[in-house]
Jmol script that loads the backbone (N, CA, C; Angstrom):
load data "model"
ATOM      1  N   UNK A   1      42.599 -33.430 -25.904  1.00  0.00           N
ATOM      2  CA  UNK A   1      42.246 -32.141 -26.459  1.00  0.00           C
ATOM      3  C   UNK A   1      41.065 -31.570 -25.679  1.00  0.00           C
ATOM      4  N   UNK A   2      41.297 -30.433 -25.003  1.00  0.00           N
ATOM      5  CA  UNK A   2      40.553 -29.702 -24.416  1.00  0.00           C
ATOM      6  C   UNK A   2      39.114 -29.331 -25.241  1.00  0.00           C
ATOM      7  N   UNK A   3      37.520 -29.348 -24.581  1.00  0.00           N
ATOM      8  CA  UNK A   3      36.100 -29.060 -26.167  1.00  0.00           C
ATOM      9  C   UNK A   3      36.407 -27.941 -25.951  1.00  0.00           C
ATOM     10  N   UNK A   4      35.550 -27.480 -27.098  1.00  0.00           N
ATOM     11  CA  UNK A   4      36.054 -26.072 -27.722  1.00  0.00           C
ATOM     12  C   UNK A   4      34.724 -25.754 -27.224  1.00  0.00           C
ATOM     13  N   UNK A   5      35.084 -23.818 -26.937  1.00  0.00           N
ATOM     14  CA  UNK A   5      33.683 -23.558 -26.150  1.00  0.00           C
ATOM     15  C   UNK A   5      33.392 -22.721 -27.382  1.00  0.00           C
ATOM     16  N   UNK A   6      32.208 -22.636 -27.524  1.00  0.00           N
ATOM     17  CA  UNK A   6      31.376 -21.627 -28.398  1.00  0.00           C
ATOM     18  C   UNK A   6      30.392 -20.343 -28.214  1.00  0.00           C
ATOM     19  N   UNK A   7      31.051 -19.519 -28.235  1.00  0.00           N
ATOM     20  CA  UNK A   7      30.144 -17.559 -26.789  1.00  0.00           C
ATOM     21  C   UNK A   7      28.773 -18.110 -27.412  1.00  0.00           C
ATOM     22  N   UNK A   8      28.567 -18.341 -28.781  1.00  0.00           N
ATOM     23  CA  UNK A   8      27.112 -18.281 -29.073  1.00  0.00           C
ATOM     24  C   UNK A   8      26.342 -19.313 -28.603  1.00  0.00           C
ATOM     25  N   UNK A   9      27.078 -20.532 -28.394  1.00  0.00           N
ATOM     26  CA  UNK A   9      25.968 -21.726 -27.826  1.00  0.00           C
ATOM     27  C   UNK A   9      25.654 -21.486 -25.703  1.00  0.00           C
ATOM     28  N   UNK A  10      26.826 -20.402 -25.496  1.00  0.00           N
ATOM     29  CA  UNK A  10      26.951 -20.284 -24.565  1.00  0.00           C
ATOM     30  C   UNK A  10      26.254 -19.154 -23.839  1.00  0.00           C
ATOM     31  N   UNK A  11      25.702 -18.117 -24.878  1.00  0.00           N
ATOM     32  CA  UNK A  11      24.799 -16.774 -24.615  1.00  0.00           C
ATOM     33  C   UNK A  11      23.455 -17.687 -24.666  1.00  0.00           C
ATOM     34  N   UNK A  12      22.976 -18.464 -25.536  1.00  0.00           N
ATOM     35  CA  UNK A  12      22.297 -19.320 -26.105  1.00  0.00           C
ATOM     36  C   UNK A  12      21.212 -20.043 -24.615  1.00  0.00           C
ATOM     37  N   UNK A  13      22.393 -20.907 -24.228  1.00  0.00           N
ATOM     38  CA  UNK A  13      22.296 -20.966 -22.768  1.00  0.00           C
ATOM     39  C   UNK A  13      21.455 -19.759 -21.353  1.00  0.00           C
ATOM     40  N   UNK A  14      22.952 -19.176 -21.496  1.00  0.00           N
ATOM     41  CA  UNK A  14      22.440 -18.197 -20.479  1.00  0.00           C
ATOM     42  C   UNK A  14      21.331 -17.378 -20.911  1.00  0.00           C
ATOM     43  N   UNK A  15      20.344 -16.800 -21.443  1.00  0.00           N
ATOM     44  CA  UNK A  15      19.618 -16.728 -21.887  1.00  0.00           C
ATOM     45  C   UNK A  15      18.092 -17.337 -21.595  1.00  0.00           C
ATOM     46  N   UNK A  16      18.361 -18.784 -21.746  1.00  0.00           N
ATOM     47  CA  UNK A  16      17.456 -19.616 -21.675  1.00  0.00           C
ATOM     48  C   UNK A  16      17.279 -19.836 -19.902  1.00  0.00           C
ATOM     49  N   UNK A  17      17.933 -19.635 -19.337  1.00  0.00           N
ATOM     50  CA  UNK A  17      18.087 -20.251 -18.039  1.00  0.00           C
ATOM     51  C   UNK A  17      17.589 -18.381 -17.575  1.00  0.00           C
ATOM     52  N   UNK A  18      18.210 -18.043 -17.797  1.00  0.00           N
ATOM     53  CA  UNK A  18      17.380 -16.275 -17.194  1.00  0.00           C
ATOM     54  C   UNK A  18      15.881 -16.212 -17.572  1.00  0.00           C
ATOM     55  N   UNK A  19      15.337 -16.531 -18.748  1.00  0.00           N
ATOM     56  CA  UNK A  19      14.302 -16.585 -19.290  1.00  0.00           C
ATOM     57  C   UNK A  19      13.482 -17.403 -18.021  1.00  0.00           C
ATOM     58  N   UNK A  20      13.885 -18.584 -18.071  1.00  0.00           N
ATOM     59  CA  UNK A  20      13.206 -19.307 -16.727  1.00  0.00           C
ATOM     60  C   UNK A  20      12.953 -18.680 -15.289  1.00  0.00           C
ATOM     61  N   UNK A  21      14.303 -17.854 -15.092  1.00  0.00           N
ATOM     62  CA  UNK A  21      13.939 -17.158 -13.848  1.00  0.00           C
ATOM     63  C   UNK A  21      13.454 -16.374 -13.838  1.00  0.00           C
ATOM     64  N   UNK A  22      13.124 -15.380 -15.056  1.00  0.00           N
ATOM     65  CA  UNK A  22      12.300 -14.164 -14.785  1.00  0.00           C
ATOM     66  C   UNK A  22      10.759 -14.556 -15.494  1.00  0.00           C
ATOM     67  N   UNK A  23      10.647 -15.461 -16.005  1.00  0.00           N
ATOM     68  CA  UNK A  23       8.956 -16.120 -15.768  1.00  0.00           C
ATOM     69  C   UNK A  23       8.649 -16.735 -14.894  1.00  0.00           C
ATOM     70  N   UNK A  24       9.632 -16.989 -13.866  1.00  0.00           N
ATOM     71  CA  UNK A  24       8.706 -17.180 -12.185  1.00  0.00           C
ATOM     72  C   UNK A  24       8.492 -16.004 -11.448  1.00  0.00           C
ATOM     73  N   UNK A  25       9.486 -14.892 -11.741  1.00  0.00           N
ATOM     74  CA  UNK A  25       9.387 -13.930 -10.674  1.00  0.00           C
ATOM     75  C   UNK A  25       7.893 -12.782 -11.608  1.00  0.00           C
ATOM     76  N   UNK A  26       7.847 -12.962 -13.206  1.00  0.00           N
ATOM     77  CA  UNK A  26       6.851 -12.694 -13.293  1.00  0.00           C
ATOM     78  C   UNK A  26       4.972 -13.154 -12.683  1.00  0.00           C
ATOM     79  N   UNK A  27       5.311 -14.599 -12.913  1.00  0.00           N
ATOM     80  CA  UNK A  27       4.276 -15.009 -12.167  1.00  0.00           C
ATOM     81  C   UNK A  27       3.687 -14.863 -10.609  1.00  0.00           C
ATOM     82  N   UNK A  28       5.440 -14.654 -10.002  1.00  0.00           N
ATOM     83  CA  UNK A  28       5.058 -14.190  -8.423  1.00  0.00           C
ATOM     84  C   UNK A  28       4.371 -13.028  -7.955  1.00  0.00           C
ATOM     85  N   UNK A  29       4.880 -11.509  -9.566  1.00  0.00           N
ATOM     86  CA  UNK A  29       4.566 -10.263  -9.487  1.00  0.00           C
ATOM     87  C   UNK A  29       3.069 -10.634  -9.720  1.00  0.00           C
ATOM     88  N   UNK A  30       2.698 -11.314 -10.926  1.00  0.00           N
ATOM     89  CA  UNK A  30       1.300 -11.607 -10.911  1.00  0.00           C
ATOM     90  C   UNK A  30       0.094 -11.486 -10.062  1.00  0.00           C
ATOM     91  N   UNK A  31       0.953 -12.644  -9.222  1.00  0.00           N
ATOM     92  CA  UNK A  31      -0.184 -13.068  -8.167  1.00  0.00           C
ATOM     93  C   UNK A  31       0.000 -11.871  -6.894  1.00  0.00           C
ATOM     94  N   UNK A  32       1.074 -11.245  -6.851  1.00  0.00           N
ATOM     95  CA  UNK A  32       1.268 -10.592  -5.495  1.00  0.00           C
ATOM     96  C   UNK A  32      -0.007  -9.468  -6.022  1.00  0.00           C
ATOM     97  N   UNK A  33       0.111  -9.031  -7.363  1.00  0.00           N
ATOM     98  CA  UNK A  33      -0.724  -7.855  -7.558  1.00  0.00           C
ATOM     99  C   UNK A  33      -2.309  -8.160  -7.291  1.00  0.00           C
ATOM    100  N   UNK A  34      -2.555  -9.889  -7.825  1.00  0.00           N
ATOM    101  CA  UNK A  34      -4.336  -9.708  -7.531  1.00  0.00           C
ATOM    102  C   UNK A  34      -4.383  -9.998  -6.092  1.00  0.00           C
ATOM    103  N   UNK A  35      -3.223 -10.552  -5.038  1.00  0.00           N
ATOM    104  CA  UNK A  35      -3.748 -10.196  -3.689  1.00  0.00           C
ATOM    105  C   UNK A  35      -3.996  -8.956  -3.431  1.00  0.00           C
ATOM    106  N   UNK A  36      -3.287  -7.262  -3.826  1.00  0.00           N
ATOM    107  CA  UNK A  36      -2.905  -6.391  -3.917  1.00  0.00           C
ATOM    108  C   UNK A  36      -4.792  -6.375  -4.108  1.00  0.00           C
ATOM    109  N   UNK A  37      -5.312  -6.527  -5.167  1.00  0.00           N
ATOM    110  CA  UNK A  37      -6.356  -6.286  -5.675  1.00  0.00           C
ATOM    111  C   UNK A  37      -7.283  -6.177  -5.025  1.00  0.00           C
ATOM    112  N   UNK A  38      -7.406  -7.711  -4.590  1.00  0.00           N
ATOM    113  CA  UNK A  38      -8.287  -8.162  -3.934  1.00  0.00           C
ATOM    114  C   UNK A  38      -8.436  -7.681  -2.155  1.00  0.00           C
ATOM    115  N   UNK A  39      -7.146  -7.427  -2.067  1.00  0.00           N
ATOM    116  CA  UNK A  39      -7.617  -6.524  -0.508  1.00  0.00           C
ATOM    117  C   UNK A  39      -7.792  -5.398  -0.570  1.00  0.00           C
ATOM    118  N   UNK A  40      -7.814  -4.370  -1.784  1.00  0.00           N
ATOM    119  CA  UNK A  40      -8.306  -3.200  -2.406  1.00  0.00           C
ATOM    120  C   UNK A  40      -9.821  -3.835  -2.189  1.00  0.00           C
ATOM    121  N   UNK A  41     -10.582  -4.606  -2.757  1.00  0.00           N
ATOM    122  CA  UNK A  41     -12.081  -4.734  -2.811  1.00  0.00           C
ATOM    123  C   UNK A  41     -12.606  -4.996  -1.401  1.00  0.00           C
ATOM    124  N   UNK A  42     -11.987  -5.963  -1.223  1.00  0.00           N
ATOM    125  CA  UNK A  42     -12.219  -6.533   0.691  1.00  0.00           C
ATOM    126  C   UNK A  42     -12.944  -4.815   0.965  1.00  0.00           C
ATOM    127  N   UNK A  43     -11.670  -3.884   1.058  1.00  0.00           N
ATOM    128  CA  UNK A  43     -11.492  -2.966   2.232  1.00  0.00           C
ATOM    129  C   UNK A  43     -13.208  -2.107   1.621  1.00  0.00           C
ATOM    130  N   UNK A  44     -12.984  -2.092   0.346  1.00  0.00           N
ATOM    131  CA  UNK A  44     -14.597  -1.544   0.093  1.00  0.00           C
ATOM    132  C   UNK A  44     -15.581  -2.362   0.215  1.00  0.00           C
ATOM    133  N   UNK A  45     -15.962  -3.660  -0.051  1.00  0.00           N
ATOM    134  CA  UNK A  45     -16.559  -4.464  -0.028  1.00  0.00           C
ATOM    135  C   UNK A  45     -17.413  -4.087   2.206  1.00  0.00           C
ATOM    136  N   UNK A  46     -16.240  -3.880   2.781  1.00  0.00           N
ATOM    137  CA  UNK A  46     -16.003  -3.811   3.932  1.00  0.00           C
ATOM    138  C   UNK A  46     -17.006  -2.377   4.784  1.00  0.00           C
ATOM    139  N   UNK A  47     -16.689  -1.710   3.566  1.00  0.00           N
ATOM    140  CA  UNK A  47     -17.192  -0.362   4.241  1.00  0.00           C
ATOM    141  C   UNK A  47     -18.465   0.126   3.717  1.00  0.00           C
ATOM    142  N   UNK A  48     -18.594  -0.761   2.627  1.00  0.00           N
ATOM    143  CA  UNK A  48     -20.209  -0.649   1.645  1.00  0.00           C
ATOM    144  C   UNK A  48     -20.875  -1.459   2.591  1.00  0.00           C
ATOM    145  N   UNK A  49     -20.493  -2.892   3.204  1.00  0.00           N
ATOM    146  CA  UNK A  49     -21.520  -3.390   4.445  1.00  0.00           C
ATOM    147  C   UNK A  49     -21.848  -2.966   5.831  1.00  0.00           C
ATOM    148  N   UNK A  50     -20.805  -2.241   5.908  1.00  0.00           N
ATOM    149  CA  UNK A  50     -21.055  -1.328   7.483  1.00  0.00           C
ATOM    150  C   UNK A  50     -22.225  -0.261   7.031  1.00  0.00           C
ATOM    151  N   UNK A  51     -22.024   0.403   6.144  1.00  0.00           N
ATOM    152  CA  UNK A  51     -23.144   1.329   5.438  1.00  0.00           C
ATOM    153  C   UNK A  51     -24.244   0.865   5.453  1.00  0.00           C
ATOM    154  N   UNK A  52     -24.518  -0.238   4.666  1.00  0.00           N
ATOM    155  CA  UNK A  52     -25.800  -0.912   4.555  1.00  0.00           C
ATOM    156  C   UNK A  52     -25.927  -1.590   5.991  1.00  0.00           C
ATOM    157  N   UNK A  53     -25.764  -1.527   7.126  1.00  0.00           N
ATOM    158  CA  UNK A  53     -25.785  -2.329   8.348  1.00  0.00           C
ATOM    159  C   UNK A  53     -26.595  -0.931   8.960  1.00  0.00           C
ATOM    160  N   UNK A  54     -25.714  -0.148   8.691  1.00  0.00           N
ATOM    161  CA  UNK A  54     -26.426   1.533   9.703  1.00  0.00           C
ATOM    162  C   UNK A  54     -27.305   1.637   9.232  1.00  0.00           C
ATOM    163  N   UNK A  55     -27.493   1.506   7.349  1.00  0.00           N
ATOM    164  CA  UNK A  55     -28.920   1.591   6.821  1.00  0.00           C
ATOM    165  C   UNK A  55     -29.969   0.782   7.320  1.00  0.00           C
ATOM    166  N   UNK A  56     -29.645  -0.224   7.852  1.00  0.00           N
ATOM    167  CA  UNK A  56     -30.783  -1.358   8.256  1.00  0.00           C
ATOM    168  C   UNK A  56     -31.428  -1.041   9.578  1.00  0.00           C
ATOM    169  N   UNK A  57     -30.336  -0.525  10.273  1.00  0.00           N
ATOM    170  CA  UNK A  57     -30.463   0.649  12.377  1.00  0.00           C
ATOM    171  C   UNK A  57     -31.527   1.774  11.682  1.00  0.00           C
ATOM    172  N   UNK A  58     -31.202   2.193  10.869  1.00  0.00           N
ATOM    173  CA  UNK A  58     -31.932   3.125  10.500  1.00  0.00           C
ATOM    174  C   UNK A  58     -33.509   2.883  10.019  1.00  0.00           C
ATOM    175  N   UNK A  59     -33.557   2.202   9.371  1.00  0.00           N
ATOM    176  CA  UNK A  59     -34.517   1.480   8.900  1.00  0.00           C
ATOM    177  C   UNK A  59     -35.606   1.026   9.919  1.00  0.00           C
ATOM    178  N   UNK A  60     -35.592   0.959  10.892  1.00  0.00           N
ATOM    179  CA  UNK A  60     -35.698   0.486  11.883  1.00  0.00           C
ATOM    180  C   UNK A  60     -35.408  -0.470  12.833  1.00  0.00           C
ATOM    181  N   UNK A  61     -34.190  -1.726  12.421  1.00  0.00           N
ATOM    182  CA  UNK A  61     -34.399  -2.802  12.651  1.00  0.00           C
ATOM    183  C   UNK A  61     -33.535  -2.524  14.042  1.00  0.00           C
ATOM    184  N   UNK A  62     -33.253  -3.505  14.572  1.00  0.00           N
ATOM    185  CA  UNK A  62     -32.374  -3.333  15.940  1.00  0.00           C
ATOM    186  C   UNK A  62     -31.361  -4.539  15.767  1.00  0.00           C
ATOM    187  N   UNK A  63     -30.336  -4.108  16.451  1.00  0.00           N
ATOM    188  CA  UNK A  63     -29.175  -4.937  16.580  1.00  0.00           C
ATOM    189  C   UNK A  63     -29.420  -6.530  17.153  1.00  0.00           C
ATOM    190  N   UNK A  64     -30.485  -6.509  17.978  1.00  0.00           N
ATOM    191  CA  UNK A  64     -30.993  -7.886  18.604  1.00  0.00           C
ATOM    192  C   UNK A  64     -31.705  -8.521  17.448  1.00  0.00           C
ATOM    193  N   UNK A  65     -32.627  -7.964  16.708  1.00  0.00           N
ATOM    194  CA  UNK A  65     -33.387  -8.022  15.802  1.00  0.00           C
ATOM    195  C   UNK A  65     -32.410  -9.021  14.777  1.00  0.00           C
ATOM    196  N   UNK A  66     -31.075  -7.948  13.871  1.00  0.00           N
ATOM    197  CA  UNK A  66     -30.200  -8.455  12.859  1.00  0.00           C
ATOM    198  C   UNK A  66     -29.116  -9.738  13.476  1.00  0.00           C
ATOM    199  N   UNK A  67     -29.677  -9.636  14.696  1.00  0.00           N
ATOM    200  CA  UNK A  67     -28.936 -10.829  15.101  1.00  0.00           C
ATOM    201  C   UNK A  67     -29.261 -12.178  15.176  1.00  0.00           C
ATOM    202  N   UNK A  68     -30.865 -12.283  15.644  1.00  0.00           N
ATOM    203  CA  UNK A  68     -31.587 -13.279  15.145  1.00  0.00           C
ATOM    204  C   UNK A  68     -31.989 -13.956  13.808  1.00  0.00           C
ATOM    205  N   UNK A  69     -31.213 -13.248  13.184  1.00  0.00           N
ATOM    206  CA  UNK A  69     -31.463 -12.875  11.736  1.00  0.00           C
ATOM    207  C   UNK A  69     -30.318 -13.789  10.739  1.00  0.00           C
ATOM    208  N   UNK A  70     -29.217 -13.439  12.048  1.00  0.00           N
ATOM    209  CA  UNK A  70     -27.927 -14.335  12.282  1.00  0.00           C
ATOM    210  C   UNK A  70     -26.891 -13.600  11.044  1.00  0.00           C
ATOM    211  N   UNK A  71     -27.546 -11.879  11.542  1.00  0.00           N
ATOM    212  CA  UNK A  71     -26.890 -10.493  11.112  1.00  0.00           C
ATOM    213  C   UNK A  71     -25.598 -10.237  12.158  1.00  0.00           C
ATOM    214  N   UNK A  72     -24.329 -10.472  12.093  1.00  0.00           N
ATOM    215  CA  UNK A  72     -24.039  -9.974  13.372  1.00  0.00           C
ATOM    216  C   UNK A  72     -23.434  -8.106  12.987  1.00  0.00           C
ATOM    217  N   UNK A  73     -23.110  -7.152  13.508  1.00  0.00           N
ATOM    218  CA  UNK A  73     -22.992  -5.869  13.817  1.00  0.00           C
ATOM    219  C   UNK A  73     -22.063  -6.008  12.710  1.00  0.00           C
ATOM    220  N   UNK A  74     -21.578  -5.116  11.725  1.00  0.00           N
ATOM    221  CA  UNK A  74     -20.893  -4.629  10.808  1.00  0.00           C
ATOM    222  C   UNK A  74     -19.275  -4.658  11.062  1.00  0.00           C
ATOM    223  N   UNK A  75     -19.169  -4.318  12.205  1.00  0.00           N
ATOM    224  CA  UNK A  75     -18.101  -4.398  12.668  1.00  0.00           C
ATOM    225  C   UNK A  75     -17.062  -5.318  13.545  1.00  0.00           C
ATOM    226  N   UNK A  76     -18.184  -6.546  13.448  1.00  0.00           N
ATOM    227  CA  UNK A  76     -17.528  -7.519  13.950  1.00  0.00           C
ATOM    228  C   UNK A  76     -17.566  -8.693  12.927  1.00  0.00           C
ATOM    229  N   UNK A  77     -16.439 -10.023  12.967  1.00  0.00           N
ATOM    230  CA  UNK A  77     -16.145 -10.810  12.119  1.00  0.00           C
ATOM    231  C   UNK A  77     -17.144 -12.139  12.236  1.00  0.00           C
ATOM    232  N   UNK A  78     -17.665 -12.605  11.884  1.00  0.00           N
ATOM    233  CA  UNK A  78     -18.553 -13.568  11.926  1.00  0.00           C
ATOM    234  C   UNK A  78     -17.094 -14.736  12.806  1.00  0.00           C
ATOM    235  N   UNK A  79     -17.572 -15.384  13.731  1.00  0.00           N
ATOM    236  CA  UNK A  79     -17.092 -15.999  14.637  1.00  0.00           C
ATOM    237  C   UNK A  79     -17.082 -17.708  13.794  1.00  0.00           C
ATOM    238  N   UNK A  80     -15.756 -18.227  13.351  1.00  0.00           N
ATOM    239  CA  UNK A  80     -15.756 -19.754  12.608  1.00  0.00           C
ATOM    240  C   UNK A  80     -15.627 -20.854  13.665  1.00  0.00           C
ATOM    241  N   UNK A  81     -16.473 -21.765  13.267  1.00  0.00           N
ATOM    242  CA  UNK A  81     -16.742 -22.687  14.032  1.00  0.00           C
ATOM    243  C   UNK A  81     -15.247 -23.587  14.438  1.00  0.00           C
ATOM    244  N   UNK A  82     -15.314 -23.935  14.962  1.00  0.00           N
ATOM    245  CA  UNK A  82     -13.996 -24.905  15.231  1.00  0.00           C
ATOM    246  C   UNK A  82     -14.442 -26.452  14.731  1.00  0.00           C
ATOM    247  N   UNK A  83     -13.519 -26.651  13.700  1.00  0.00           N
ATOM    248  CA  UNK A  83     -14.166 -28.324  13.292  1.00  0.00           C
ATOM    249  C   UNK A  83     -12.607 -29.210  13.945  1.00  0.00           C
ATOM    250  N   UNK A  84     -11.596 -28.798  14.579  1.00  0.00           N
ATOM    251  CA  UNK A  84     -10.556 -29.886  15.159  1.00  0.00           C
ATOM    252  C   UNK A  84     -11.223 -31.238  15.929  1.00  0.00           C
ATOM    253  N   UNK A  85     -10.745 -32.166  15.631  1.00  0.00           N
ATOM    254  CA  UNK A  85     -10.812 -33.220  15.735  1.00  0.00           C
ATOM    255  C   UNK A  85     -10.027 -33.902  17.153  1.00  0.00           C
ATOM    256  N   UNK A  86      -9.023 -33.125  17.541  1.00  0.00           N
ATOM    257  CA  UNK A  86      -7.946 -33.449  18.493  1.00  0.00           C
ATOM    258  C   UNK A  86      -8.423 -33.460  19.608  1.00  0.00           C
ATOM    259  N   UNK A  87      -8.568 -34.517  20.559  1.00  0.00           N
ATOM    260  CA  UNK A  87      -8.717 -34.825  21.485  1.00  0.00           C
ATOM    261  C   UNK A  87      -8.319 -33.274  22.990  1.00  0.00           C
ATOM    262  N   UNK A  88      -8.936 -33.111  23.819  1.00  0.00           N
ATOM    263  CA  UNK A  88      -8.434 -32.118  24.561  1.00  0.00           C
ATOM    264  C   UNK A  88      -7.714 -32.828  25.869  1.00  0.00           C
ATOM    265  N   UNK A  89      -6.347 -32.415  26.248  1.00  0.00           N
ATOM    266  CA  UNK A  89      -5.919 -33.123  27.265  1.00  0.00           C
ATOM    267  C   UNK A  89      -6.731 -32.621  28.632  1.00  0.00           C
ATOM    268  N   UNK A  90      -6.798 -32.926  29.824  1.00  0.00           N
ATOM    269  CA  UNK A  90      -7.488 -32.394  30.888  1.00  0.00           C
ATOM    270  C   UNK A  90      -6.544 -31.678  31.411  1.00  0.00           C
ATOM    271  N   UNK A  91      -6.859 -30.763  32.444  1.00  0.00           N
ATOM    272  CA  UNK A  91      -6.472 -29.888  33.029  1.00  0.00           C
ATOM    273  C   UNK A  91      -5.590 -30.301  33.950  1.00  0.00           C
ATOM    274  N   UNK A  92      -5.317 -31.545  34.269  1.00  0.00           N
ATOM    275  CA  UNK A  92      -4.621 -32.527  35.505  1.00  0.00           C
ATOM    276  C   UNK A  92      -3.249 -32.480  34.363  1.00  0.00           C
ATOM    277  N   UNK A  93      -3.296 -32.911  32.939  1.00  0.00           N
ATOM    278  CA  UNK A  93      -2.255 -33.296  32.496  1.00  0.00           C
ATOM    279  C   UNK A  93      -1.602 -32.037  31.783  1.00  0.00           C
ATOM    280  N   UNK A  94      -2.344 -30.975  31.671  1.00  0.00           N
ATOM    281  CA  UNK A  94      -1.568 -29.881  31.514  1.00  0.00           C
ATOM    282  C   UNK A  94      -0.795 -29.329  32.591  1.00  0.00           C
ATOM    283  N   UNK A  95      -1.204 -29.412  34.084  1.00  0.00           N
ATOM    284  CA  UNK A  95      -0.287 -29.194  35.146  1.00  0.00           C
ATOM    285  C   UNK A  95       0.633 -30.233  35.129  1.00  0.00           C
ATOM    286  N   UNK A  96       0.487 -31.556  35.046  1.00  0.00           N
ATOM    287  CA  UNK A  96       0.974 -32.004  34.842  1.00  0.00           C
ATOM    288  C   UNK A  96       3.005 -32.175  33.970  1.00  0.00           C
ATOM    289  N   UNK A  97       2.256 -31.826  33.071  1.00  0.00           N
ATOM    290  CA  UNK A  97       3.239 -31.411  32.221  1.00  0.00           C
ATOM    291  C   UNK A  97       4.089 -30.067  32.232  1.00  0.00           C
ATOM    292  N   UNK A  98       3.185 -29.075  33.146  1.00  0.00           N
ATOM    293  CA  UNK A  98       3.666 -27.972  33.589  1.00  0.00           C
ATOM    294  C   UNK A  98       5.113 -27.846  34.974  1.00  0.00           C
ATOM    295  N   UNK A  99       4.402 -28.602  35.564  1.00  0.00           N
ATOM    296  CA  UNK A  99       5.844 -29.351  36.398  1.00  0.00           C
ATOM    297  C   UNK A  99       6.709 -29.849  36.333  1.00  0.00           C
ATOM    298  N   UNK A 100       6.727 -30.691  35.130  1.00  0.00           N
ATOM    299  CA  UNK A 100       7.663 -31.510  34.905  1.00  0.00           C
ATOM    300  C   UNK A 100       9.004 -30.634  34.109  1.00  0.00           C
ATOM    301  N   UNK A 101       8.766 -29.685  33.623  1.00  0.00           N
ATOM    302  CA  UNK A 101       9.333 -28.431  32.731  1.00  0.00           C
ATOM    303  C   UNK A 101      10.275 -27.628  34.085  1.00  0.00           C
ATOM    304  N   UNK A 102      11.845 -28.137  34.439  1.00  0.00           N
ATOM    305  CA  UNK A 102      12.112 -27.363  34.926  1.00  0.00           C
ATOM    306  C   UNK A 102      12.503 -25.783  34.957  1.00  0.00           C
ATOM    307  N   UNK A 103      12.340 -25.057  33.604  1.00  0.00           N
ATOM    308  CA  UNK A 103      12.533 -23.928  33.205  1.00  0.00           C
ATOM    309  C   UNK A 103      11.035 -23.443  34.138  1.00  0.00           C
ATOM    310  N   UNK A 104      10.109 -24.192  33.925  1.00  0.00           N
ATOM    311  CA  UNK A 104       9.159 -23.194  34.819  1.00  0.00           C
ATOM    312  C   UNK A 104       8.816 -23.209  36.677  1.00  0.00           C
ATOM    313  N   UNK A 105       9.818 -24.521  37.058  1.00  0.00           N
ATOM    314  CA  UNK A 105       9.608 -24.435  38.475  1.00  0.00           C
ATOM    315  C   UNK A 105      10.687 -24.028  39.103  1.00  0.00           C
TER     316      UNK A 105
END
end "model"
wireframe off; spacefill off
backbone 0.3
color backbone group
């Protein structure tokens, strides 16, 4: 004997399983919006420090000055240190390896 299907245990279902997918794609809308947000503030955050940077030229200070200061210019990105760990091959074994690549000889 073939089980007997039931629409209501079966809406029941589908239901539950949609429910699941549209509380991830809510959570994705979530988060897409406070990146949304947050590069809304960046971009002011951004242009309120260039302001206050000209205010400081103005002020009197000098660009050599805010630099010692370890101010760099408004318009440039503070430069991140490199912390890699990886060994550097020498310059012998990058030719090296450059030859051996017949696509490039």
């Amino acid at each position: 004997m073939a089980p007997e299907l039931d629409i209501e245990k079966t809406e029941q279902k589908m239901r539950e399983l949609l429910d699941a997918r549209m509380q991830s794609v809510r959570a994705l809308v979530t988060s897409r919006q406070s990146v949304t947000d947050l590069r809304a503030q960046l971009v002011e955050a951004e242009a309120d420090d260039t302001k206050k940077y000209s205010a400081a030229l103005s002020d009197g200070w000098t660009e050599t000055e805010l630099r010692k200061l370890g101010i760099a210019p408004a318009d440039q990105k503070p430069r991140a240190r490199r912390t890699s760990t990886r060994g550097r091959q020498s310059p012998s074994a990058d030719a090296d390896s450059a030859s051996a690549d017949p696509a490039q000889g």
